[in-house]
C-alpha positions as a printed NumPy array, in Angstrom:
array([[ 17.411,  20.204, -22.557],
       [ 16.363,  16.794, -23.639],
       [ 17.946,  14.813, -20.712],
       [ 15.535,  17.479, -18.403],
       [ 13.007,  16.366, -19.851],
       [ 13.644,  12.909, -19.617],
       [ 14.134,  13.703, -15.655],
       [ 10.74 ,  15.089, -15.581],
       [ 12.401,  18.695, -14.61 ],
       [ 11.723,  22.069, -17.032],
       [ 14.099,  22.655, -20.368],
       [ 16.059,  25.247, -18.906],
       [ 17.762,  23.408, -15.803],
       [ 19.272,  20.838, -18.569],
       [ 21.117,  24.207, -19.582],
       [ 22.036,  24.783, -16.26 ],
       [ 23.37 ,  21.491, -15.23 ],
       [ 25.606,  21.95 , -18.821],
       [ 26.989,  24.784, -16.916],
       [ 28.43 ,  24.766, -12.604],
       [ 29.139,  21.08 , -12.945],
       [ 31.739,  21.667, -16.164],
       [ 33.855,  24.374, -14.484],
       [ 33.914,  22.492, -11.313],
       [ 34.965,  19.524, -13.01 ],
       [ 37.17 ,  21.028, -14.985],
       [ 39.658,  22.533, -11.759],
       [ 39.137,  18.734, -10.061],
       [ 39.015,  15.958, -12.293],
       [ 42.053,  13.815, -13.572],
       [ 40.582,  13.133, -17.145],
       [ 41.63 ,  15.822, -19.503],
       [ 39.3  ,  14.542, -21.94 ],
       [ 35.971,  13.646, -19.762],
       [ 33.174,  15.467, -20.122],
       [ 30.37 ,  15.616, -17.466],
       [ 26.594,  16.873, -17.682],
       [ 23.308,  15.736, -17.41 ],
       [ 23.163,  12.088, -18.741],
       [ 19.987,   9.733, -19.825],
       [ 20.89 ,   7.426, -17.595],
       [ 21.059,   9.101, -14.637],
       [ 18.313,  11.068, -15.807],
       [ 15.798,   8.315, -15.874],
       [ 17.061,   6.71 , -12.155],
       [ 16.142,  10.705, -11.149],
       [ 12.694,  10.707, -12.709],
       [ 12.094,   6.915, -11.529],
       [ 12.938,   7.417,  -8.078],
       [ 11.455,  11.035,  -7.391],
       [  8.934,  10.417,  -9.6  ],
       [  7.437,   7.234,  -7.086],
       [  7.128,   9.955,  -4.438],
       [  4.346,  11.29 ,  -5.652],
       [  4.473,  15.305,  -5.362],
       [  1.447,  17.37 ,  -5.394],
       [  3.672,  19.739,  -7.819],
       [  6.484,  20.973, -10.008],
       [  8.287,  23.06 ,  -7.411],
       [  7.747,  20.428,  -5.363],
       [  9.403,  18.274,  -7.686],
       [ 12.127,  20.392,  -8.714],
       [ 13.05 ,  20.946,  -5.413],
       [ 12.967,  17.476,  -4.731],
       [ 15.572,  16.735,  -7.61 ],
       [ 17.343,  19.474,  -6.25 ],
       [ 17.73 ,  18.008,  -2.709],
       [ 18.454,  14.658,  -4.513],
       [ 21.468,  16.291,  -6.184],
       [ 23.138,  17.401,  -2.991],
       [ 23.055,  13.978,  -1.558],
       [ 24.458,  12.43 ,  -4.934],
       [ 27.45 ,  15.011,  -4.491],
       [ 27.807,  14.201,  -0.68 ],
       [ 27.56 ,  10.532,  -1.182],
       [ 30.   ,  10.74 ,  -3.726],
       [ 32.229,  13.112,  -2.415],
       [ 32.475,  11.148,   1.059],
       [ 32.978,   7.465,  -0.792],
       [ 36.363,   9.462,  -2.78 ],
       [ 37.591,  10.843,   0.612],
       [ 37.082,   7.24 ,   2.082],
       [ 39.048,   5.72 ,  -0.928],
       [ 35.616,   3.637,  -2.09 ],
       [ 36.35 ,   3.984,  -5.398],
       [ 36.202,  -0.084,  -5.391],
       [ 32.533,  -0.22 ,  -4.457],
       [ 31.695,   0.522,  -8.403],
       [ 32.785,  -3.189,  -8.577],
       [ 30.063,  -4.664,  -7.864],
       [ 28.147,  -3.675, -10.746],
       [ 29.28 ,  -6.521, -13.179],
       [ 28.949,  -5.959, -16.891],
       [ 26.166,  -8.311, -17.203],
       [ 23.942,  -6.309, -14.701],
       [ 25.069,  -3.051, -16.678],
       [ 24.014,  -4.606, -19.582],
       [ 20.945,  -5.994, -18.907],
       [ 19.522,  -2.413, -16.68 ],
       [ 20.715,  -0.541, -19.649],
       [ 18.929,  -1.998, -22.396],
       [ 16.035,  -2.395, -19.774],
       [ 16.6  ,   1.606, -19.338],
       [ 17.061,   2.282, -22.837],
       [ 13.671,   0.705, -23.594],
       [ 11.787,   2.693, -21.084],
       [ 13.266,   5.968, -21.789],
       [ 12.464,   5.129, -25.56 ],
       [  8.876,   4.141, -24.818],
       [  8.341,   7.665, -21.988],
       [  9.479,   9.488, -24.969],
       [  6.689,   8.49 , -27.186],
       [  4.571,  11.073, -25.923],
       [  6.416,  13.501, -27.77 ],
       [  6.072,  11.493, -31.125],
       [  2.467,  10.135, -30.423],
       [  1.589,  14.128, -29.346],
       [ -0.539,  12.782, -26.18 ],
       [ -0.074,  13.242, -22.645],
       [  1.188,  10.371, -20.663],
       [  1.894,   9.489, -17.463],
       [  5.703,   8.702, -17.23 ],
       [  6.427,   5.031, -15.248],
       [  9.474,   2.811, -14.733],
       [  7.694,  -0.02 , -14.804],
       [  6.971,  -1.568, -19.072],
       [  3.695,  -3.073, -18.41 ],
       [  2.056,   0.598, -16.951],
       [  4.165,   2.449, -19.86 ],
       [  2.503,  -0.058, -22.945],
       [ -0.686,   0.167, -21.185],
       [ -0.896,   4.222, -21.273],
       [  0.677,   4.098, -24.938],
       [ -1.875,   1.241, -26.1  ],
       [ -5.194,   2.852, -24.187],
       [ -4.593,   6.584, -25.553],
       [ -3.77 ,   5.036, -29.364],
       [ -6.97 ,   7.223, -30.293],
       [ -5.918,  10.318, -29.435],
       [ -2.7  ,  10.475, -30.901],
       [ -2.041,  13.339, -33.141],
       [ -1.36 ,  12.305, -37.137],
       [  0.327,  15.395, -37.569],
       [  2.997,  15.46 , -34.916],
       [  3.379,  11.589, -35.316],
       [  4.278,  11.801, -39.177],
       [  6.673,  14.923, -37.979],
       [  8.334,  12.481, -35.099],
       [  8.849,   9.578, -37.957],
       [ 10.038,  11.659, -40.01 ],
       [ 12.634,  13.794, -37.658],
       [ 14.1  ,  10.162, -36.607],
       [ 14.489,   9.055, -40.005],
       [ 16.804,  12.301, -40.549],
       [ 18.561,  11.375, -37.939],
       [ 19.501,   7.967, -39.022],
       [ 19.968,   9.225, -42.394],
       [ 22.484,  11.895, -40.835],
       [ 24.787,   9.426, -38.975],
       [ 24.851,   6.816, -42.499],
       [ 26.605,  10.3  , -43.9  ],
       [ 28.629,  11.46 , -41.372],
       [ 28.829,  10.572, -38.002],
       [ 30.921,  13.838, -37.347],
       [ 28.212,  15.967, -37.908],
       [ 26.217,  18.013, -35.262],
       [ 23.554,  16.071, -35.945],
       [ 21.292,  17.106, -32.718],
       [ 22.001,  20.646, -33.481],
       [ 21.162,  20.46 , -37.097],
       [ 17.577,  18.897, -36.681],
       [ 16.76 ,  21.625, -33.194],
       [ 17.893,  24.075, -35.924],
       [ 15.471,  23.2  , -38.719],
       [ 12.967,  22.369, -35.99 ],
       [ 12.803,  26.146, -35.152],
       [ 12.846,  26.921, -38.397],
       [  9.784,  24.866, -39.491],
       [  7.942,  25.479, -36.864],
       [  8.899,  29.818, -37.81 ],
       [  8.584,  29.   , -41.221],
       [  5.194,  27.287, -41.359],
       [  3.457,  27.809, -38.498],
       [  3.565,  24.845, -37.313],
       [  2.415,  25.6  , -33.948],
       [ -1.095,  26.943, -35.307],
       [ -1.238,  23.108, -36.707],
       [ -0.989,  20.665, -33.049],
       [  2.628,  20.801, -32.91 ],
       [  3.889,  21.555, -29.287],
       [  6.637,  23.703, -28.696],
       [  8.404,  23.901, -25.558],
       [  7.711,  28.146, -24.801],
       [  9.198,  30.7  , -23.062],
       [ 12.413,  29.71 , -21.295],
       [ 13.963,  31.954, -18.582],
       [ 16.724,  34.296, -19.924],
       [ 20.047,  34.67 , -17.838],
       [ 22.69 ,  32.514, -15.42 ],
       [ 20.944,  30.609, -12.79 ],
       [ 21.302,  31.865,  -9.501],
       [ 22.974,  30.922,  -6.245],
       [ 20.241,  29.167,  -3.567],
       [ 19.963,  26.328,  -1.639],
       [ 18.291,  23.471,  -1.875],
       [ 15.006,  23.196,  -0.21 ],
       [ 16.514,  20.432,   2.628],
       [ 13.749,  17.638,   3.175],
       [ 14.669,  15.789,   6.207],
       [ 11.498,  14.024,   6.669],
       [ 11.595,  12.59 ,   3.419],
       [ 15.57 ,  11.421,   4.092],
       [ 14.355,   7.711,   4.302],
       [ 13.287,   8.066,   0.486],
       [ 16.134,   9.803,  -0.808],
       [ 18.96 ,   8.061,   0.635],
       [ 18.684,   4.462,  -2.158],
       [ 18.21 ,   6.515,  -4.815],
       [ 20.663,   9.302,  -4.141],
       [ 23.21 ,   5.787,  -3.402],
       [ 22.732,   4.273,  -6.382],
       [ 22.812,   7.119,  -8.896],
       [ 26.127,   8.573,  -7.014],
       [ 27.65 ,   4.874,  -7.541],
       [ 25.551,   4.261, -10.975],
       [ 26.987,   8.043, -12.293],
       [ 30.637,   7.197, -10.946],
       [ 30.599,   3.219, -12.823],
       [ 29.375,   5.637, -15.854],
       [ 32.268,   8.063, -15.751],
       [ 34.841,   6.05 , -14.471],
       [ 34.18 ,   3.667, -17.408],
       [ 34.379,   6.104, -20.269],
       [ 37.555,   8.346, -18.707],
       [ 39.223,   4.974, -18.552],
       [ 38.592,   4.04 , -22.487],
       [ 40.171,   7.128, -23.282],
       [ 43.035,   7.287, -21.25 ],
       [ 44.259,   4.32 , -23.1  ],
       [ 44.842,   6.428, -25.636],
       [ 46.434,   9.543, -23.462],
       [ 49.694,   8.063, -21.75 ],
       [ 50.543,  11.471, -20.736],
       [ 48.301,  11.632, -17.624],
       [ 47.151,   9.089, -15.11 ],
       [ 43.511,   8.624, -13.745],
       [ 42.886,   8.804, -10.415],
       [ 39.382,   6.75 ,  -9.093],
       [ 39.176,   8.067,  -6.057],
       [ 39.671,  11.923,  -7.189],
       [ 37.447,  11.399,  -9.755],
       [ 34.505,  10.841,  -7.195],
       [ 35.446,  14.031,  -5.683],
       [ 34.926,  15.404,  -8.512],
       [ 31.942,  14.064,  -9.235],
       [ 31.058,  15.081,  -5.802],
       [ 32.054,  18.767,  -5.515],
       [ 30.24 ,  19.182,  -9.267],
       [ 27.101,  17.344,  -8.099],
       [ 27.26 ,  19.175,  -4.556],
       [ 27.894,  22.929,  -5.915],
       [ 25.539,  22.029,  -9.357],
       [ 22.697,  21.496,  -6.838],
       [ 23.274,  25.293,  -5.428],
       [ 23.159,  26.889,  -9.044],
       [ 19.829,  24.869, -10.037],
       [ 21.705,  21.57 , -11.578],
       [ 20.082,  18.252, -11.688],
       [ 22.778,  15.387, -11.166],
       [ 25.641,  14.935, -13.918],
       [ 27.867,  12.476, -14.903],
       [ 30.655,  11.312, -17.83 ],
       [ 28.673,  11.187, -21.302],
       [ 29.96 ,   9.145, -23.332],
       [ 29.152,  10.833, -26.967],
       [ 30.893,  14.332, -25.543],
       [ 33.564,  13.015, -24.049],
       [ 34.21 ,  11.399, -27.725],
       [ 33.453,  14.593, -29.119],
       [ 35.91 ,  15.993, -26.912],
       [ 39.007,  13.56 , -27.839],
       [ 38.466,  13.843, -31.229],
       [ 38.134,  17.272, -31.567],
       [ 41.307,  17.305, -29.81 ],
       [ 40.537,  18.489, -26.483],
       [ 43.901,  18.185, -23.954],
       [ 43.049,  20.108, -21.347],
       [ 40.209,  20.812, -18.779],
       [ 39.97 ,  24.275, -20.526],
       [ 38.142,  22.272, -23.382],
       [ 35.181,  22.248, -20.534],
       [ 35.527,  25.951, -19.61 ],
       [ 34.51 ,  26.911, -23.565],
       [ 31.607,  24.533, -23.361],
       [ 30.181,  26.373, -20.298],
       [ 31.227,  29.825, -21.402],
       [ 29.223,  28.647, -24.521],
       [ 26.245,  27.415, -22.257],
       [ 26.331,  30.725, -20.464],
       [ 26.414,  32.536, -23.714],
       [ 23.454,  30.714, -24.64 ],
       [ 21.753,  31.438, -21.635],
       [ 22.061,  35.239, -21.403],
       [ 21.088,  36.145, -25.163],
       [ 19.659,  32.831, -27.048],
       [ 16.926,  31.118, -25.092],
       [ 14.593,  33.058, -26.745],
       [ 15.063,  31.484, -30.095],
       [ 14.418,  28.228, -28.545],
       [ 10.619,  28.877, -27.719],
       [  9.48 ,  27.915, -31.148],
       [ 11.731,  24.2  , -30.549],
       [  9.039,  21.255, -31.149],
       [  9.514,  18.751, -28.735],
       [  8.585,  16.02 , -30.94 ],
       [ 12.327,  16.926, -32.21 ],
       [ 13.85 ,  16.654, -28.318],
       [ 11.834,  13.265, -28.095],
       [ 13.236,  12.027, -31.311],
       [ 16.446,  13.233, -30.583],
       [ 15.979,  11.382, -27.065],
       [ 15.019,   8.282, -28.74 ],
       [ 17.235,   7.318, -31.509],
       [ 20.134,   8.098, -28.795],
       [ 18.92 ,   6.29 , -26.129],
       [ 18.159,   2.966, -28.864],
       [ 21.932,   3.056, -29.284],
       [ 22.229,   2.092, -25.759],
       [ 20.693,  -1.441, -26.237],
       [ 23.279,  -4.629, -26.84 ],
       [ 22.421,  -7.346, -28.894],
       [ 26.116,  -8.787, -29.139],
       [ 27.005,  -8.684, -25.645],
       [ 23.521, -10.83 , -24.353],
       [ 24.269, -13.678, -27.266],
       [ 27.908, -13.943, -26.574],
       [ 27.427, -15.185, -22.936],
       [ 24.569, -17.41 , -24.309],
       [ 27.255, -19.001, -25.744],
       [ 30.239, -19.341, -23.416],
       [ 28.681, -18.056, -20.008],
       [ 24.677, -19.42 , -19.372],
       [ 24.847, -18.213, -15.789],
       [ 25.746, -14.873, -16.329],
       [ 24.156, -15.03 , -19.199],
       [ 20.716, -15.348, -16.957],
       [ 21.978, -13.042, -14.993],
       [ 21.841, -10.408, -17.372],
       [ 18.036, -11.355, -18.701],
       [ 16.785, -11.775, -14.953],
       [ 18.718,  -7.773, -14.256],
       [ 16.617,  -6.546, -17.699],
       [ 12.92 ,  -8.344, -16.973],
       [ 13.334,  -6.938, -13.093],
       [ 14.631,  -3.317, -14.32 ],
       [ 11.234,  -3.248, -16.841],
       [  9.088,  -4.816, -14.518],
       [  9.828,  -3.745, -10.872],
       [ 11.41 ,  -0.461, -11.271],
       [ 15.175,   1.331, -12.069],
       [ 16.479,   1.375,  -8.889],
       [ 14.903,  -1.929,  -7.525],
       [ 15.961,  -3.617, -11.026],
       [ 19.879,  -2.532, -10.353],
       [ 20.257,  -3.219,  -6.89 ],
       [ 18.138,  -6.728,  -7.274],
       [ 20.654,  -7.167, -10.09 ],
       [ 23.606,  -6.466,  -7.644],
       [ 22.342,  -8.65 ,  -5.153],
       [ 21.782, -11.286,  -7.527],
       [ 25.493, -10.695,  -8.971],
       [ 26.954, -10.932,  -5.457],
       [ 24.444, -14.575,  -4.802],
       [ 26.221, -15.823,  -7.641],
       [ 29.613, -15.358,  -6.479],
       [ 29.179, -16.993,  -3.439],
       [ 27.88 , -19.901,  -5.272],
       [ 31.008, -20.247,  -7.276],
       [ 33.555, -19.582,  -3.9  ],
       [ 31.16 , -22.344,  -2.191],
       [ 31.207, -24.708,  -5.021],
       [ 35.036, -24.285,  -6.685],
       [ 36.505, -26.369,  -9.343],
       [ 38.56 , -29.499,  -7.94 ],
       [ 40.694, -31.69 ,  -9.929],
       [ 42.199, -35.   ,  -9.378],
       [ 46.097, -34.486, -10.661],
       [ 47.903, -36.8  , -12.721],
       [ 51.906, -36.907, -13.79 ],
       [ 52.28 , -35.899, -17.374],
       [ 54.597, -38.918, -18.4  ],
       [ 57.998, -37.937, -18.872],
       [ 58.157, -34.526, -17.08 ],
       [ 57.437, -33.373, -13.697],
       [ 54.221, -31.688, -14.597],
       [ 50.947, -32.757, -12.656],
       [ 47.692, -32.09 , -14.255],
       [ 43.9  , -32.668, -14.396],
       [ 43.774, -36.274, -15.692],
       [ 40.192, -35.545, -16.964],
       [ 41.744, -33.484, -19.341],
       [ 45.239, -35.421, -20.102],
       [ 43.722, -38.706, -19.696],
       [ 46.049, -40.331, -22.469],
       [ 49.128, -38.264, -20.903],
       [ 49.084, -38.671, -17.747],
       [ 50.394, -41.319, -15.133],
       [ 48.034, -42.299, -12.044],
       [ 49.47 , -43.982,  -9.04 ],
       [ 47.1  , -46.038,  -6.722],
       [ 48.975, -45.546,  -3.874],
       [ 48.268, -41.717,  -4.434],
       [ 45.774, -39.007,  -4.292],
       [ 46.502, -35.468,  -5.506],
       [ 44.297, -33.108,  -5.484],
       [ 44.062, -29.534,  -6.588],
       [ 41.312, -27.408,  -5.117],
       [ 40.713, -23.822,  -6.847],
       [ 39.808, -21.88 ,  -4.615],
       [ 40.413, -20.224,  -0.838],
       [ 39.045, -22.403,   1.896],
       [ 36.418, -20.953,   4.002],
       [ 33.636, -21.294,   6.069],
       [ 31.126, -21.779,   2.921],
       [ 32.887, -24.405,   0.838],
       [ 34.688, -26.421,   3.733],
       [ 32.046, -28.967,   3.822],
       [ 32.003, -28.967,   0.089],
       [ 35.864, -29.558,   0.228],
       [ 35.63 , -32.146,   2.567],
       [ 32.824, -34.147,   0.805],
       [ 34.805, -33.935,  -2.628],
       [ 37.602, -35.428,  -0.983],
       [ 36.001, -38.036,   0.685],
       [ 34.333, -39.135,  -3.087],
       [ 37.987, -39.127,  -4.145],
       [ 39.054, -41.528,  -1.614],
       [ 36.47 , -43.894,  -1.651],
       [ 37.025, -43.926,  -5.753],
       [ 40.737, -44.594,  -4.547],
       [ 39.892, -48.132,  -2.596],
       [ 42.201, -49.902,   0.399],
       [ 45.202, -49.448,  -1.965],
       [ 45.53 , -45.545,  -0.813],
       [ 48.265, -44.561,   0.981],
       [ 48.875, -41.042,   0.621],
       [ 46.769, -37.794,  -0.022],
       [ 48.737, -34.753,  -1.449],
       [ 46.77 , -31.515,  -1.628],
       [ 48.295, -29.034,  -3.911],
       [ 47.473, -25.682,  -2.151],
       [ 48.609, -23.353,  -5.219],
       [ 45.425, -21.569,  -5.734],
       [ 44.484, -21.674,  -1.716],
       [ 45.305, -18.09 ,  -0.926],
       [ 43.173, -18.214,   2.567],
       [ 42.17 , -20.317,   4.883],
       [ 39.855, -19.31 ,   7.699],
       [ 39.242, -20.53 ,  11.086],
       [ 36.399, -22.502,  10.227],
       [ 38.169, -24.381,   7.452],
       [ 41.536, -24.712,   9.449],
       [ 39.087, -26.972,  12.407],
       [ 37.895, -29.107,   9.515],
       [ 41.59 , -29.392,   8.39 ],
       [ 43.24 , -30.589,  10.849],
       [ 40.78 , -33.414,  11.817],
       [ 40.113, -34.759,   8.25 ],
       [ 44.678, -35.047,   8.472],
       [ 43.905, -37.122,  11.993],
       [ 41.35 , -39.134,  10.412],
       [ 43.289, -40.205,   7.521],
       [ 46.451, -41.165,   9.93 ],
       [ 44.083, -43.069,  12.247],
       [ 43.499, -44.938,   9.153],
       [ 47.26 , -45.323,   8.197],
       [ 47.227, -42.623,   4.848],
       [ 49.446, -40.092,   4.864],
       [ 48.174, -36.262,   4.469],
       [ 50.659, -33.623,   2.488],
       [ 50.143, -30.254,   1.213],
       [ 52.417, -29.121,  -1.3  ],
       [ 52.562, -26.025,  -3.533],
       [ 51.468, -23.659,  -0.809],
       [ 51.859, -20.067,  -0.89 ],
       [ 53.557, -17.52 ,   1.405],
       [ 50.498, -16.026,   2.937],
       [ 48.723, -19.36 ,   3.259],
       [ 51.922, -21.169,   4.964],
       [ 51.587, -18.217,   7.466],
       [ 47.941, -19.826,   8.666],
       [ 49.099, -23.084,   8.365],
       [ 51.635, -22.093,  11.136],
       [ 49.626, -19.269,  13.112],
       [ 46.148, -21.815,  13.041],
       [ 47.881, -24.67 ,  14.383],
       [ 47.578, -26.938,  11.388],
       [ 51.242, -27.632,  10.67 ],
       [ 51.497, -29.09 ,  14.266],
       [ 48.844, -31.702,  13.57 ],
       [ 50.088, -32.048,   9.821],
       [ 53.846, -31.993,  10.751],
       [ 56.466, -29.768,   8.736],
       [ 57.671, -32.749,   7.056],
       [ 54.586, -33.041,   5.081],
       [ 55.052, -29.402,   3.665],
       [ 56.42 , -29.224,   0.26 ],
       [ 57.485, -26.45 ,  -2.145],
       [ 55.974, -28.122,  -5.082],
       [ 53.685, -31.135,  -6.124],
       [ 56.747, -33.277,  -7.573],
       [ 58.749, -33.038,  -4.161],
       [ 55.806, -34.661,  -2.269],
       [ 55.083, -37.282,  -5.061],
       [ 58.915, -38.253,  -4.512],
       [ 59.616, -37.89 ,  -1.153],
       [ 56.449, -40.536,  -0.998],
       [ 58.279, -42.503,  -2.432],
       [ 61.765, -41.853,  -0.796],
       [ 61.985, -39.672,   2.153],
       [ 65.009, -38.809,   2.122],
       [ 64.881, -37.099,  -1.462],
       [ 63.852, -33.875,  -0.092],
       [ 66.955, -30.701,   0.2  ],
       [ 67.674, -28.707,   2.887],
       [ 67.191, -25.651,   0.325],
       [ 63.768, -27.756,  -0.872],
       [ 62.83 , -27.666,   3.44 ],
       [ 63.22 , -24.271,   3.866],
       [ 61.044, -23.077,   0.693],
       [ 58.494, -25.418,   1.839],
       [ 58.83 , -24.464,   5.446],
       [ 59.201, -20.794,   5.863],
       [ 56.486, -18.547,   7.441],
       [ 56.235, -15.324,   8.906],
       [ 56.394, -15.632,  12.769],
       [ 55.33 , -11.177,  12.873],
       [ 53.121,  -9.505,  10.39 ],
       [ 53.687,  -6.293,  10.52 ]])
């Protein structure tokens, strides 16, 4: 009921998206342990994006959520039949990091309305939320603010005694009761009212084709945001179940079919929670049937209780909402990659000021974007190192860091580049390497390039290739590539390089071409055909 409220949607449909979406889940999924339902998370990326449509009402709304739903489930459903279960992979952990605290603070800060007992507008955006919070500061009720402090600080207190306790239940419980007890209605305190009685029933959504244009980025990035969520969570506890494997791609489908049928039986989108799904392992939960109880339990509650829940303050579902969502933030995480990692590190803080500032949605896929820049950067500028013999063994390594222990020829260049070669670090490459033979001086005679970590080597890179090996000759040095693996001898063969670079100047490993420099007739025939074989097929 709290999570509806955080998606802007009634009290009741929270109840009903705890109810379709288990069952389902429970006949589809692979996690025995994972339980799905209505998240915060996914919640607030509802509320955000439907919410910047603007509807003239709350059927309009609702219907709009509704519609949102089904495309979730068919997004979701279609990327598991495709096998896209890899797309989730481009949400790195410091983008999740920094749009969940971003999202943690904003749900916190929409839920102060509950505490403060004023009506405000709900926004994605922190500079609109602090400005409605900070302008209606004299209308905020003393009553159901002392009431809000004091539910949270239960809370807290709670968990310091026992973190096994039904500590959300407990405080709705002696919500209704205070509110029964003392009247606390008659006194300001707002209580959420009558709440329909009985199982939601079977309709379609209200389909909104005009409006497709709209839906389509958010319904995207809560199916892959939901799925990153889930997958995440079933995969921490399978560790810890070796008698069942997890299957990605199924588990979208499952996602898909409980988001696609939830949305006919009035459900708002669901996903893997995280504090149920570790109330379900530790309870002891092995099965799917674990799920079935919880929604028989749901449907029990829906048929004969909801009337006890019309005296439920929601200054308790706010609380409730807040201390849960604060949770959510990482401190750790943030100063760790200050540390070791500054990029990603500003990576994370430039995901969390865009989430708070621009919007959900815009905030995660600016993040993703700004991930995927990154990347490129690193592939286009790769790690190169000038190699050195370790004296006394047949090791070659990165004389900047073996400087005392290693031996450096002048005659030789070996170098090591990390990375594949491609169109967008070829002219990098080839600029490194002519540093490194200027550094070198007339004394250079031969250039060795171990290939080890060069597991491509597109067309682009292979032109640039072959005429930095003719340039060198021209100028009497001899080009060798050593260390190369299986897949990248295949291009060097299919491209056309070897004929320019000549299959004598292919080597297994770095020491061969070091020695054969320095007597050609070192190399084995069993040393030739390592270094020389090559698929002439791939099948």
């Amino acid at each position: 009921m709290a999570y509806a409220m955080i998606a802007g949607m009634p009290p009741i449909y929270g109840l009903y998206a705890a109810l379709v979406p288990q069952l389902v889940y429970a006949i589809t999924g692979t996690s025995r342990q994972l339980a799905v339902g209505p998240v915060a998370m996914d919640s607030l990326l509802v509320a955000a994006g439907i919410g910047a449509m603007q509807l003239g009402n709350t059927e309009d709304y609702i219907a709009a959520v509704l519609f949102l739903t089904l495309l979730i489930g068919v997004f979701q459903l279609l990327l598991g039949v495709l096998k896209m279960g890899l797309f989730v992979n481009f949400l790195s952990k410091p983008v999740i990091s920094g749009f969940t605290s971003a999202a943690a603070i904003l749900i916190g800060l929409g839920q102060l309305k509950h505490i403060l007992g004023v009506d405000l507008p709900q926004s994605g955006k922190i500079y609109v939320l602090l400005g409605n919070i900070f302008g209606n500061l004299g209308e905020v009720q003393l009553f159901t603010l002392g009431m809000g402090i004091l539910v949270i600080a239960l809370i807290i207190g709670l968990k310091k005694i026992n973190k096994k306790l039904p500590i959300p239940l407990l405080v709705v419980v002696l919500g209704i009761m205070s509110v029964v007890i003392l009247g606390l209605e008659s006194k300001g305190i707002k209580v959420v009212g009558e709440i329909p009685k009985g199982l939601p029933s079977f309709q379609l959504p209200r389909f909104q084709w005009d409006k497709i244009g709209q839906f389509i980025p958010i319904a995207l990035t809560v199916a892959l945001f939901g799925f990153m969520e889930s997958i995440s969570i079933a995969k921490t506890v399978e560790e810890r179940h070796p008698e069942y494997d997890l299957d990605p791609n199924q588990e979208l489908r499952a996602l898909g079919i409980s988001n696609i049928l939830g949305s006919f039986f009035q459900s708002f989108s669901v996903s893997g929670s995280f504090s149920r799904t570790a109330i379900n392992d530790h309870s002891g939960a092995r099965t799917g049937m674990a799920l079935v109880f919880s929604a028989m339990l749901v449907a029990g509650v829906l048929l004969f209780l909801t009337p006890l829940f019309y005296n439920l303050p929601t200054v308790v579902l706010g609380a409730i909402i807040i201390v849960s969502v604060f949770g959510l933030i990482d401190l750790k995480y943030p100063l760790q990659l200050w540390k070791n990692r500054k990029d990603e590190f500003v990576l994370l803080l430039a995901t969390f000021i865009m989430t708070m500032s621009i919007g959900l949605i815009e905030g995660i896929l600016l993040g993703v974007l700004l991930s995927l820049l990154l990347l490129v950067y690193r592939i286009s500028n790769p790690h190169i190192a000038v190699l050195g013999k370790i004296k006394g063994t047949n090791y070659f390594k990165n004389i900047d860091r073996f400087s005392e222990d290693v031996e450096v020829s002048e005659d030789k260049l070996i170098l090591r580049f990390d990375a594949q070669l491609y169109f967008g670090n070829k002219d990098y490459f080839k600029k490194q390497l002519y540093h490194q033979i200027e550094k070198k001086g007339p004394n250079l005679k031969y250039i060795v390039l171990n290939a080890e970590p060069i597991n491509y080597i597109d067309s682009s890179a292979a032109v640039m290739l072959e005429r930095i090996i003719r340039e060198q000759r021209e100028k009497g040095i001899q080009f060798l590539i050593a260390g190369a693996i299986g897949p990248t001898r295949d291009i060097l063969y299919t491209s056309g390089i070897i004929d320019v670079l000549g299959e004598e100047n292919l080597f297994a490993q770095t020491f061969d071409a070091v020695e054969c420099c320095r007597n050609p007739e070192t190399l084995s025939t069993i040393q030739k055909k390592v270094s020389q074989q090559y698929k002439t097929k791939r099948l």
